[in-house]
C-alpha positions as protocol buffer text, in pm:
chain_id: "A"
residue {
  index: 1
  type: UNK
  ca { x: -8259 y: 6327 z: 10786 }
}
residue {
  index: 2
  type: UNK
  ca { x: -7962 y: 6072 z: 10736 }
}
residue {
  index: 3
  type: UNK
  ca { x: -7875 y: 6212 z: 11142 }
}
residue {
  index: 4
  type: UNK
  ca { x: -8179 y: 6149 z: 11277 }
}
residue {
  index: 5
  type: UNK
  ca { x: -8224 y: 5784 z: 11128 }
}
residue {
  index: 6
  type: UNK
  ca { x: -7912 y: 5697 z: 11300 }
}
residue {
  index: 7
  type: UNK
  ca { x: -7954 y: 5842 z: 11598 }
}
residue {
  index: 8
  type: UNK
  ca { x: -8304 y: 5619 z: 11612 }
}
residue {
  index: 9
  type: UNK
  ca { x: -8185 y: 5339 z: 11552 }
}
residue {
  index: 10
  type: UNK
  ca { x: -7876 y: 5359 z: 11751 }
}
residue {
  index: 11
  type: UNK
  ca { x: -8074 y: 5499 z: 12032 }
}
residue {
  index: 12
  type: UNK
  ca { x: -8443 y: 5368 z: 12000 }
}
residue {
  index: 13
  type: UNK
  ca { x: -8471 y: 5076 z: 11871 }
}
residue {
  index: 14
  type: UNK
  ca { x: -8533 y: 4769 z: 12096 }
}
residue {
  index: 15
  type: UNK
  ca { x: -8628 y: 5015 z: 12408 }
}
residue {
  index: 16
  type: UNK
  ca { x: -8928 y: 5076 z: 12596 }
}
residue {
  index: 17
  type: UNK
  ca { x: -9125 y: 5405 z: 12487 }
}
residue {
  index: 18
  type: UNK
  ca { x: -9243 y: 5430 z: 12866 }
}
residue {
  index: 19
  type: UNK
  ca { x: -8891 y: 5470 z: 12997 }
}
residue {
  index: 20
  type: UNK
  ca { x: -8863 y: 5814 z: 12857 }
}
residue {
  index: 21
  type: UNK
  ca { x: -8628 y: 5918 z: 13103 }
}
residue {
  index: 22
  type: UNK
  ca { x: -8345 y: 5675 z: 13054 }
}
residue {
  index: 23
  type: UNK
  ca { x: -8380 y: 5700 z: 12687 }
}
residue {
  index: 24
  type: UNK
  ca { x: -8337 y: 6096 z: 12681 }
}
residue {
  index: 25
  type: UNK
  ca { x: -8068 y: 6032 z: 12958 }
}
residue {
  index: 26
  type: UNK
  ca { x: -7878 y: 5773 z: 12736 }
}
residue {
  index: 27
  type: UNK
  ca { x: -7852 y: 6008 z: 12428 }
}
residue {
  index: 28
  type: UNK
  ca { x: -7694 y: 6279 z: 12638 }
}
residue {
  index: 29
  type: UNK
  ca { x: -7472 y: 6068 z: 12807 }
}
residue {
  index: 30
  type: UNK
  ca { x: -7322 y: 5917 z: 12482 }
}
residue {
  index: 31
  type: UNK
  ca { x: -7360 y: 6256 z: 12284 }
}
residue {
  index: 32
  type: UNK
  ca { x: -6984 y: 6316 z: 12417 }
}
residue {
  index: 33
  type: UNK
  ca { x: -6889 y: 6527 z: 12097 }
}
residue {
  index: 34
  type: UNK
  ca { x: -7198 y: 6693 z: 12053 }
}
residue {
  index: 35
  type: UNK
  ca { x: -7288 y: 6529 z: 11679 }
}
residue {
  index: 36
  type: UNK
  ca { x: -7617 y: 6515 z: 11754 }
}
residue {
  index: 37
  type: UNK
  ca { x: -7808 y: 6860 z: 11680 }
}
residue {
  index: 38
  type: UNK
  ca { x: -8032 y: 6989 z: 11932 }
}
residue {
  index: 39
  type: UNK
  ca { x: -8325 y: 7022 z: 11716 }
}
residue {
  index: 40
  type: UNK
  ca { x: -8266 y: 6590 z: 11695 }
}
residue {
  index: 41
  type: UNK
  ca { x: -8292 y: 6568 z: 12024 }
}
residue {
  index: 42
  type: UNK
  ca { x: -8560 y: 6795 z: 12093 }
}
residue {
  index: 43
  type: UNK
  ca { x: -8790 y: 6628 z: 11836 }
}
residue {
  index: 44
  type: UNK
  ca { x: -8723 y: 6254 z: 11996 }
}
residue {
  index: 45
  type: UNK
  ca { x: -8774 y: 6412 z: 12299 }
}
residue {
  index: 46
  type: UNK
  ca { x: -9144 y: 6536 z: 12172 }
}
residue {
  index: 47
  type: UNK
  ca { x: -9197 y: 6167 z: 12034 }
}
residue {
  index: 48
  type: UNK
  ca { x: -9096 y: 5999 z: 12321 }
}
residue {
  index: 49
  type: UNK
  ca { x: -9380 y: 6202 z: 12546 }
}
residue {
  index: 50
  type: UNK
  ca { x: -9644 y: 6183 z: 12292 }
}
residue {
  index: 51
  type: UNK
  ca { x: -9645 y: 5857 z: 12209 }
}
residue {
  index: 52
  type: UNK
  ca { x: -9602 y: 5757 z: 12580 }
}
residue {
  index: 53
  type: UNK
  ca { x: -9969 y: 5959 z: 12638 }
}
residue {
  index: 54
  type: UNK
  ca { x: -10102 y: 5760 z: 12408 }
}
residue {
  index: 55
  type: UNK
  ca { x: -10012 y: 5493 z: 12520 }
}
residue {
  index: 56
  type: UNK
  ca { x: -10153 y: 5564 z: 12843 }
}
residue {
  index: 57
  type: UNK
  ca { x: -10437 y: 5739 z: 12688 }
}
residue {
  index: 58
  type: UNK
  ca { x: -10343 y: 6054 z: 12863 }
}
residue {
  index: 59
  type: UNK
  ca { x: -10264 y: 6392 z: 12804 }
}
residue {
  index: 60
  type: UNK
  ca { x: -9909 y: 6465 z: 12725 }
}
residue {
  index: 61
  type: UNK
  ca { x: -9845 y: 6668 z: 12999 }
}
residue {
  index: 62
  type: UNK
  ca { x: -9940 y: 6412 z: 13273 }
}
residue {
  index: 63
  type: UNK
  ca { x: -9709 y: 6187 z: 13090 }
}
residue {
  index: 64
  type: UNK
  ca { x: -9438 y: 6367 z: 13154 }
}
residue {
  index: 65
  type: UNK
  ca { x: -9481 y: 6516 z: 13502 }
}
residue {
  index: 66
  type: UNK
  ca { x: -9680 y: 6847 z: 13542 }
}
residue {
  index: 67
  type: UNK
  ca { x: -9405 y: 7048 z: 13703 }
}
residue {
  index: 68
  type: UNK
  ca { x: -9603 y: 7443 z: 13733 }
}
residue {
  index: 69
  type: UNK
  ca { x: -9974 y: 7474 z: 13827 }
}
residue {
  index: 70
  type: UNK
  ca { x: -9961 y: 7789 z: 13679 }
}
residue {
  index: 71
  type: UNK
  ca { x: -9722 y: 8013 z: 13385 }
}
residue {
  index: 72
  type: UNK
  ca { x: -9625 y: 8345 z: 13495 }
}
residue {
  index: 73
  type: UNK
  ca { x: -9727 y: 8570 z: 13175 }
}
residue {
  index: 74
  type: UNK
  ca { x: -9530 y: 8866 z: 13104 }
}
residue {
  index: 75
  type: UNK
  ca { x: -9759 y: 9113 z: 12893 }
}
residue {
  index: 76
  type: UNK
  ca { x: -9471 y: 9086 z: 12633 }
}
């Protein structure tokens, strides 16, 4: 928990929710030895897209960019 307070307030704090992008971009850029744990990132990731839906009072996935029409299913 300690991690993940610094890493938002080092990294969120201050910045605009709608620039997803440069925020996700910034945290990998300055994550040069790797102290901050996927799961971290993957959760402000998740944050970062939700809250910038509803902000725009859509759903998530338009927020981000649909990138397939369709998921290929395997039967698995």
């Amino acid at each position: 928990m300690l991690k993940m307070k610094r890493v938002a307030s080092e990294f969120l704090l201050g910045q605009d929710p709608l620039n997803t992008e440069r925020i996700l971009s910034r945290i990998r850029c300055c994550d040069v030895y790797g102290w901050i744990d996927y799961p971290i990132k993957a959760h402000i990731d998740y944050a970062l897209y939700d809250l910038k839906g509803k902000i725009l009072n859509v759903p998530v996935y338009h927020a981000g960019g649909l990138c397939r029409e369709k998921v290929r299913w395997s039967g698995s």
